[in-house]
N, C-alpha and C positions, 0 to 999 in steps of 0.2 A: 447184520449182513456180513457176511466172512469173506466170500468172494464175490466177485463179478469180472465177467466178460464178455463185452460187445464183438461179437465177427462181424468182420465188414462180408457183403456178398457181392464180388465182382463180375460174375457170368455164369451164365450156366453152362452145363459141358458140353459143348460143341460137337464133341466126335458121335455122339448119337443122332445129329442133325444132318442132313443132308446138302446143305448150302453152308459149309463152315463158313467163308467169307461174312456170310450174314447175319452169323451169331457173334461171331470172333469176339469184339466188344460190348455186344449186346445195350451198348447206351445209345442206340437209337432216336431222332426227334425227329419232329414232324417236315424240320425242312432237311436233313443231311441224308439220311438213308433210305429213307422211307418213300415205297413207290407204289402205286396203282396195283399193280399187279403180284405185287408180293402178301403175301398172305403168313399167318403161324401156321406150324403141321402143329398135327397132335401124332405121335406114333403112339404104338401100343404097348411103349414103356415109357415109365419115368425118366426124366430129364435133369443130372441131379447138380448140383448148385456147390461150387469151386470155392472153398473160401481162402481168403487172404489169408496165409501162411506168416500173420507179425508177433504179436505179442504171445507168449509163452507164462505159463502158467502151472505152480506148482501140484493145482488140484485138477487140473485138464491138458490134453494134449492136444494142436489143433494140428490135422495132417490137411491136404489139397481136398481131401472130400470127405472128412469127417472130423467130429470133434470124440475122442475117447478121456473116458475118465479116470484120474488116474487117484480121487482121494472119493470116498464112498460118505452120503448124504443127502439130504432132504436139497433138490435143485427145482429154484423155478423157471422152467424152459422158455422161450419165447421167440416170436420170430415176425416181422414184417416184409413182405415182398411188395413191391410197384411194379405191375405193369406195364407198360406199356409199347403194343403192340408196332414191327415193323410196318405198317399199312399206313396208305392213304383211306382204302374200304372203313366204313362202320364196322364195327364191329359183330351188327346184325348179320351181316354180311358172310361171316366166316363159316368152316363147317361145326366148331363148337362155341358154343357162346357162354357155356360156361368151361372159368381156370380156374387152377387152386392148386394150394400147396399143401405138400404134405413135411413134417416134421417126426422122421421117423428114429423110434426110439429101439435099439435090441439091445436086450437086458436076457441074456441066457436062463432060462428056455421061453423066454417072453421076447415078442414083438408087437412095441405098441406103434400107433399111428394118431397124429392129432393134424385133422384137416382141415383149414379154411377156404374159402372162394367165392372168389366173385363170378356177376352174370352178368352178360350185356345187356344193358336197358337200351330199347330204341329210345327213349326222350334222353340219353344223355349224347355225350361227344362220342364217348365209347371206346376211350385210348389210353385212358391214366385213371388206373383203378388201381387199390390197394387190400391187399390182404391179408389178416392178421388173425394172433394165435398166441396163446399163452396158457400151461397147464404146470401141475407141482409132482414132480417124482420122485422117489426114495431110489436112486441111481447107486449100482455097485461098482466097484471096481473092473474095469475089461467092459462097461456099456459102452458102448458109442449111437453117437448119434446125426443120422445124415438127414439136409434137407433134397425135398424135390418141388419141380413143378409139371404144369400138364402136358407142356406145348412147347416147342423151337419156335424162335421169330416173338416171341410173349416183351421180348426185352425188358431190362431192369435197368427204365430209365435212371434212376436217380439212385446211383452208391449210396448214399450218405441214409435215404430213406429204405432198401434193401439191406437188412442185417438180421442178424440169427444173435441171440445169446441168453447166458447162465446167470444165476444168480444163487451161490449155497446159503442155502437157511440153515440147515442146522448137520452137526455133525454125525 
């Protein structure tokens, strides 16, 4: 393994949301934010995922919404999101019951997309579901790569468990 790096994912972009206040932190729980009548939108674009601006690295460059590459090789992508929704409702309840993330790769004249998601099961709780995604690409020089998700209000309970990262295998 030559490199690695974990991106922390702290929020998703609020300005495409309609209730900033209710994204703003997006670490929602079941007793602080979370109300009856609040619900996730889904608009009809992607919602895309901020990442913590810390550690710096020679073969990646990590900007507020995306990671570019900056040494060309064989990378193994990956990424986990957590859920969990601003609501008191089930998640039966909402207008989509299926989320998911996307992992979007553009490599000139290519755009790839690796997707995961979850659904709501009526037999579960229906607020803390996790979604995940791992694939291997021969990434050039000038790719970048942004995540997204489906929905505002989805919250991303748990930093520690929402993160995005690389791993180069080979050069």
């Amino acid at each position: 393994v030559y490199a690695h790096v974990n991106v922390l994912l702290p929020a998703i972009n609020a300005t495409v949301c309609k209730d900033n206040n209710a994204t703003k932190d997006n670490e929602a729980t079941k007793d602080n934010n979370a109300t009856e009548d609040k619900v996730p939108e889904f608009p009809n674009k992607r919602i895309y995922i901020t990442f913590i601006q810390g550690e710096q690295r020679s073969d990646i460059e990590v900007l507020e919404d995306r990671v570019n590459i900056i040494k060309p090789g064989k990378y193994l992508v990956y990424s986990s999101i957590n859920f969990r929704p601003d609501s008191l409702l089930h998640c039966k309840d909402f207008k989509e019951q299926n989320w998911d993330a996307l992992i979007e790769i553009y490599s000139n004249p290519e755009y790839t997309r690796i997707r995961s998601a979850v659904t709501c099961s009526p037999e579960t709780a229906g607020y803390d579901e996790t979604s995940s995604t791992i694939s291997i690409h021969e990434l050039k020089v000038g790719d970048s790569i942004r995540i997204s998700i489906s929905g505002c209000g989805l919250g991303l309970s748990k930093p520690r468990s929402s993160y995005f990262g690389l791993i180069k295998l080979t050069d």
